[in-house]
C-alpha positions in Angstrom: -39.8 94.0 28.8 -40.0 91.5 31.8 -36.5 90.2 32.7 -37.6 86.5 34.7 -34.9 84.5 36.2 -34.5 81.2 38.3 -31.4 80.7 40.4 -30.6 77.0 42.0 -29.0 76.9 45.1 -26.8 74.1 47.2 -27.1 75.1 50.7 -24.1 73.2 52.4 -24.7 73.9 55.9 -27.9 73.9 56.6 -29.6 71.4 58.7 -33.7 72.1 58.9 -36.1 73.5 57.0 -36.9 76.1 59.3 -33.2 77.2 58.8 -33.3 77.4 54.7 -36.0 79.1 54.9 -35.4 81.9 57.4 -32.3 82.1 54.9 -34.6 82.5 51.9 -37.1 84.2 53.8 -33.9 87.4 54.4 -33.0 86.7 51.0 -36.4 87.6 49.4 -37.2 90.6 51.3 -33.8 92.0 50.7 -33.8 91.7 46.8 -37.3 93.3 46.8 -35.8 96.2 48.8 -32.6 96.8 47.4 -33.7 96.0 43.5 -37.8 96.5 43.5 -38.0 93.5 42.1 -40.5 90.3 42.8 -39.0 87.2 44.1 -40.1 83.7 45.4 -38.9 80.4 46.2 -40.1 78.6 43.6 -39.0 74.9 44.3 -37.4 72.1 46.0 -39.8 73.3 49.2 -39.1 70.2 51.2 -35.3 70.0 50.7 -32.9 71.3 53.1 -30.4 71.5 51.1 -31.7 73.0 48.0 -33.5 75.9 46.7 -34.6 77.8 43.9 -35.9 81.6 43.7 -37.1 83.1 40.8 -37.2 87.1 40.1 -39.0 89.2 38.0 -38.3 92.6 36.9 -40.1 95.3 34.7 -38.1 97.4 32.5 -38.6 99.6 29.6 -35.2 98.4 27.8 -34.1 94.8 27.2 -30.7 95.7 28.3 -31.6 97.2 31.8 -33.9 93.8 32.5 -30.1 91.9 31.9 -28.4 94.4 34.0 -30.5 94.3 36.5 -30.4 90.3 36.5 -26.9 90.0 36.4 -26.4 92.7 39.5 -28.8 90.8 41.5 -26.6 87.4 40.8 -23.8 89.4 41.7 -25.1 90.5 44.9 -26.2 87.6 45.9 -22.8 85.7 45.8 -21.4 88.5 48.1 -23.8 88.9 50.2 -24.7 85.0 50.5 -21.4 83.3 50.1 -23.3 80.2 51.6 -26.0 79.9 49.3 -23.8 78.6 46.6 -25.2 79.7 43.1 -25.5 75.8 40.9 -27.4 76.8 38.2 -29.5 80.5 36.6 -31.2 81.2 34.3 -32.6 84.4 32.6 -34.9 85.0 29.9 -36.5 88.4 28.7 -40.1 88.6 27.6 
């Protein structure tokens, strides 16, 4: 099973580009260390403001792809309180 989701972000206090993305940049390399998992930004490149990742995960069990999703959402709203979560979606291949 492959467990793919996109998360939309509102980034309220950012002012650059360089600064979203040195967010995103920390963001990525975090959730491939703490969850294994593959992530990207995947849109709204040129937006300071905005962002969306997507994440991928490989899993033997439809329920541990969703678990693992909805940790990864979970962590991200405490360990990103800025990067407010607008919109995610998850779907399981």
């Amino acid at each position: 099973m492959v467990g793919v989701c996109t998360i939309e972000f509102y980034l309220p206090g950012v002012s650059s580009l360089k600064e979203k993305r040195s967010i995103l940049k920390s963001m990525l390399a975090k959730l491939h260390n703490t969850f294994n998992v593959a992530a990207a930004e995947v849109d709204y490149h040129d937006k300071w403001q905005s962002a969306m990742i997507a994440i991928a995960t490989v899993s033997n069990c439809t329920t541990h792809a969703q678990q693992v999703i909805e940790k990864i959402i979970c962590w991200i709203e405490e360990y990103y309180p800025d990067a407010l979560i607008t919109k995610h979606t998850t779907e399981i291949l």
